[in-house]
C-alpha positions as CSV (number, residue, x, y, z in Angstrom):
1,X,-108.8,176.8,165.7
2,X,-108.8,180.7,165.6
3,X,-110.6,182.7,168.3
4,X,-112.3,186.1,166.7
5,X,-114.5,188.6,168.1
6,X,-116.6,191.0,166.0
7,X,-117.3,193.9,168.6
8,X,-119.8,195.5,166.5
9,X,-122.0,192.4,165.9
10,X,-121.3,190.1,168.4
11,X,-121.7,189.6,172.7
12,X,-119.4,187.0,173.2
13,X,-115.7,185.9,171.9
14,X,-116.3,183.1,169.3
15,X,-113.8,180.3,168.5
16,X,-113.8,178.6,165.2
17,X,-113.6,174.5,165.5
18,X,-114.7,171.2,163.5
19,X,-117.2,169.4,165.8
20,X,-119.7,166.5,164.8
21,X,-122.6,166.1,166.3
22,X,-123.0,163.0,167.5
23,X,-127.1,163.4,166.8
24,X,-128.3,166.5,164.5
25,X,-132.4,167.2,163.9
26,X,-135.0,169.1,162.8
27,X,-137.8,169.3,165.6
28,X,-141.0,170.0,166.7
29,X,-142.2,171.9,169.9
30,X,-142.3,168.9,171.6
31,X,-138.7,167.9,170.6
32,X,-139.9,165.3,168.4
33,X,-138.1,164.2,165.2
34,X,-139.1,165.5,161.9
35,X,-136.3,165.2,160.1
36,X,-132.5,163.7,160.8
37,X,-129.5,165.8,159.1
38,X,-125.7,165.6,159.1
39,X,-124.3,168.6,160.3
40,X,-120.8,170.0,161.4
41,X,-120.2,172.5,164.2
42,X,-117.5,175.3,162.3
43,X,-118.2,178.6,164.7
44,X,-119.1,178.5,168.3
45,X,-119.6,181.4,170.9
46,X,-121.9,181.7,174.0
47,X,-124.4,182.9,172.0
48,X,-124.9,180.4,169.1
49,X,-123.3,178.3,166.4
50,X,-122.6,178.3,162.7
51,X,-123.3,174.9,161.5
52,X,-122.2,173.5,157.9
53,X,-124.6,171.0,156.4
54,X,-125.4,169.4,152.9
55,X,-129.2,169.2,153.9
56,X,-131.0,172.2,153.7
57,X,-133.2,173.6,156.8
58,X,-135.4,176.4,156.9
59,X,-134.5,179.8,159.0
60,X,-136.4,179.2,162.2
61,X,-137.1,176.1,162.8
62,X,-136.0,174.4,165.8
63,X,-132.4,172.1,165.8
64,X,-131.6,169.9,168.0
65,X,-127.9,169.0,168.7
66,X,-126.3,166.6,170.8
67,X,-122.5,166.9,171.5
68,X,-119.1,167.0,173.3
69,X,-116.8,169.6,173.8
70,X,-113.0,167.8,173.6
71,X,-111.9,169.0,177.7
72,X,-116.3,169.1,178.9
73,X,-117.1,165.3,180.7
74,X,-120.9,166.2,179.7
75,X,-122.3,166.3,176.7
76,X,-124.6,168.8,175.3
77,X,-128.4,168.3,174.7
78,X,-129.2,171.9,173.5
79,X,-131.8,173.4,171.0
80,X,-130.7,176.0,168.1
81,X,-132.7,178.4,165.9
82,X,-131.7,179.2,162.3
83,X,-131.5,183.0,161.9
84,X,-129.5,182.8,158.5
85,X,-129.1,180.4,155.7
86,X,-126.1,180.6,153.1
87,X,-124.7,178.1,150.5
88,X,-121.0,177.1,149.8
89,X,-119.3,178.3,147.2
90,X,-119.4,174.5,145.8
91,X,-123.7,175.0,146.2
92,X,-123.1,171.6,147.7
93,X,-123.1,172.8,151.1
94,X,-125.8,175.4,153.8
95,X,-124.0,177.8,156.1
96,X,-126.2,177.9,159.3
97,X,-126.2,180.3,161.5
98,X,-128.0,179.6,164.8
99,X,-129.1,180.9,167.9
100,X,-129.6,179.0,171.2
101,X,-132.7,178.5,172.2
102,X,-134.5,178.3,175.8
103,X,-130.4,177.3,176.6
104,X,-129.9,176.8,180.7
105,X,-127.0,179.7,181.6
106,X,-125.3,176.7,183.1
107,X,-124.3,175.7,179.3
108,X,-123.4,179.1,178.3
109,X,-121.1,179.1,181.0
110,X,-119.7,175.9,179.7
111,X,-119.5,176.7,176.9
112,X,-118.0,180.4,177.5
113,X,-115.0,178.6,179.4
114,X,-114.3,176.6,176.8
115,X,-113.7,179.5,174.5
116,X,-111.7,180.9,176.9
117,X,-109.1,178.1,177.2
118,X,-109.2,177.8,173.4
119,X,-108.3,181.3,173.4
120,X,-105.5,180.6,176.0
121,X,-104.3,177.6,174.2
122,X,-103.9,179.4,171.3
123,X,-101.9,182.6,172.7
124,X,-99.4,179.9,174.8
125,X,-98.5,178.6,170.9
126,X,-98.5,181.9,169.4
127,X,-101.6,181.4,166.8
128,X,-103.5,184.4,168.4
């Protein structure tokens, strides 16, 4: 894991990870299903998420995501919205670079502290 922050592009310190979703879609207004998708959580900051993914989905459309941070008892239920779509160098696999969407501020939060004590983990070993 490696904290970054870009001060010129981005609000909130960002910490780069590998989490799977335990359920990943495309959906409606409604939240209903249209379409199911593997995905992999790579980036993850207060204010969105990069997501890696061999399915294709198009900039701003609605994701929904359904996950657990490693040291968080709850899971997530939260919505995303691509802003940016980019392929692997391997054009096997989509870079996807979400927004949240309609997210409650307690999740942020919950998500903020757990960037925090990723960054402090990581100073205490000496990787940041």
């Amino acid at each position: 894991m490696e904290a970054d922050q870009d001060v010129e592009r981005r609000q909130f310190f960002r910490v780069i990870t590998r989490i799977f979703p335990r359920y990943a879609a495309r959906v409606d207004e409604q939240l209903v299903e249209l379409k199911a998708f593997d995905a992999v959580i790579l980036d993850l900051s207060g204010g969105g998420l990069l997501l890696q993914s061999r399915q294709w989905v198009p900039v701003f459309s609605r994701l929904r995501l359904m996950f657990s941070l490693a040291d968080d008892p709850l899971e997530f239920d939260i919505q995303v919205t691509p802003r940016a779509l980019g392929q692997g160098a391997l054009m096997q696999q989509y870079s996807i670079h979400c927004a949240f969407t309609d997210m409650r501020r307690s999740d942020v939060d919950r998500i903020v502290r757990y960037v925090y004590r990723q960054q402090l983990m990581l100073r205490r070993r000496g990787l940041l």
